[in-house]
N, C-alpha and C positions, 0 to 999 in steps of 0.2 A: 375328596381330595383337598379342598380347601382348609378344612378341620386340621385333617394332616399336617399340613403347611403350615398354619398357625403354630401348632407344636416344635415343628423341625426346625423352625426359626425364631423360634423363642415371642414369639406373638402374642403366647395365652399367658406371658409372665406379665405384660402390661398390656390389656385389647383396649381397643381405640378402632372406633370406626375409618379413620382413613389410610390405619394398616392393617385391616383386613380389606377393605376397600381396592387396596393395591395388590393384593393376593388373589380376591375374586376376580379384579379385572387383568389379570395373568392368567387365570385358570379357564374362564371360558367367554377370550376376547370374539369370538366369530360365532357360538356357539347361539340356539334359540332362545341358550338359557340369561344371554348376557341382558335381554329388559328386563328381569327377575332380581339384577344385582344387586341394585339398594336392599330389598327385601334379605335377599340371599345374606349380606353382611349383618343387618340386626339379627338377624337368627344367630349366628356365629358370636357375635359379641355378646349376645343373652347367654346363650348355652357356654361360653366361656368363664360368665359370672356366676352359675350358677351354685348354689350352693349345695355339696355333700353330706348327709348327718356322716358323721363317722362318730361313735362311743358316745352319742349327744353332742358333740360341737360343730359347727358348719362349718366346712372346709372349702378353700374354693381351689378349682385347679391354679391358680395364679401364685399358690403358695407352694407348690410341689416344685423342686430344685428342677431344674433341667436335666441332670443325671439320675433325678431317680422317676422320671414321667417318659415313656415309649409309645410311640403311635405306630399302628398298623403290624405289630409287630407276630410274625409268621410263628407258625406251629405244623407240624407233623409226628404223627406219630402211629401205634397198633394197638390196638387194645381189643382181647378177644379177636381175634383175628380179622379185625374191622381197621381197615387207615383212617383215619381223620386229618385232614390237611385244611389250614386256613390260615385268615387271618383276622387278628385281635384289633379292635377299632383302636382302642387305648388301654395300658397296664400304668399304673404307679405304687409307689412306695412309700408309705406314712406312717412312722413311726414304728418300723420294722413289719410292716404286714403288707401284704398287695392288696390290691382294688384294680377293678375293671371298670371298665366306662365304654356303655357301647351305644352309639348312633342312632336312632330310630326314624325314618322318615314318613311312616306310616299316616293315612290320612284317615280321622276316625269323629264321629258326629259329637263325641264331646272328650276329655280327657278327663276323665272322673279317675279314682283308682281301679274303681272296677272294671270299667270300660278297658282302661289300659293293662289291666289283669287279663280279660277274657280275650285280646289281642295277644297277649305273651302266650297263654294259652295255644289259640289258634294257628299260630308258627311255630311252635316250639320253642319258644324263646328260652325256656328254662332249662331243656337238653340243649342247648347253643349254650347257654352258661356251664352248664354242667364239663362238656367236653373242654371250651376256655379252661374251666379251673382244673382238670386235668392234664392238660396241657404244662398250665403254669408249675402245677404239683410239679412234674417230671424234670420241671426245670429248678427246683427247689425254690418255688416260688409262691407257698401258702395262700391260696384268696383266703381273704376276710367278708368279702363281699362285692357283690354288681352291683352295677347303677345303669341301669335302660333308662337314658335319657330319651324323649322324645320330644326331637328339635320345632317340629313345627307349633306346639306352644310349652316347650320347655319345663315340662314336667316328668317326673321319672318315674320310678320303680326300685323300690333299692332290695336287695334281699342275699344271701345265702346262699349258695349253688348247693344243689344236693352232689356227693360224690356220684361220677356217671353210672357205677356200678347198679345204683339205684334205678335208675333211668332207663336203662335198656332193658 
């Protein structure tokens, strides 16, 4: 929720640790998670810096408009007579193409690529992209590519969604 937040409030266009600071300490003032909050804000300000390859250039989200970057943003649909209902952690728009950007909190003994490959693996992570980029299709909304950011040390995954046809 706090990632969210950063977004809807135009946060990730300039992050600064004591306005996210002020967002974590709204999100969970009573919670067990509020001793975690310093922690909890550099993750958030990392992963907001983080850089994107897109076409070889590094993009950070701080440079995506506010009209054209969506957090959390809902899908339903049928395909094969199967519903798919969710929601998208993030969608943007660069340069006329979509990208996704999705969450990861996963706690894992090192973040190698492989490591973090054989983790996508093991959840499916790549039919979770796949159904995303179907989603967005339906909305005429082209992916270009994901990005599995994984926040706990801010490393990702970037790749391609196969069409889900493929996948099931």
């Amino acid at each position: 929720d706090c990632l969210k937040i950063c977004f809807l409030t135009k946060v990730y266009q300039n992050p600064n640790f004591k306005k996210i600071e002020a967002i974590v300490n709204r999100q969970v003032p009573k919670s067990f998670l509020k001793e975690y909050g310093t922690h909890f804000c550099a993750l958030i300000e990392k992963a907001l810096l983080l850089p994107l390859d897109i076409e070889g250039k590094s993009i950070y989200l701080q440079e995506i408009p506010f009209t054209h970057i969506f957090a959390e943003t809902e899908f339903l649909f049928i395909h094969q007579n199967n519903y798919f209902k969710g929601f998208i952690d993030l969608i943007f728009m660069y340069e006329n193409n979509w990208y996704i950007v999705d969450w990861k909190s996963n706690i894992l003994t090192s973040y190698t690529q492989k490591e973090m490959q054989q983790e996508m693996q093991r959840h499916n992570y790549m039919l979770q992209a796949s159904i995303y980029e179907k989603a967005l299709d339906l909305q005429n909304k082209p992916v270009k590519k994901a990005f599995y950011v994984f926040l706990r040390e801010c490393k990702l995954v970037a790749f391609t969604p196969k069409p889900l046809e493929e996948c099931l």
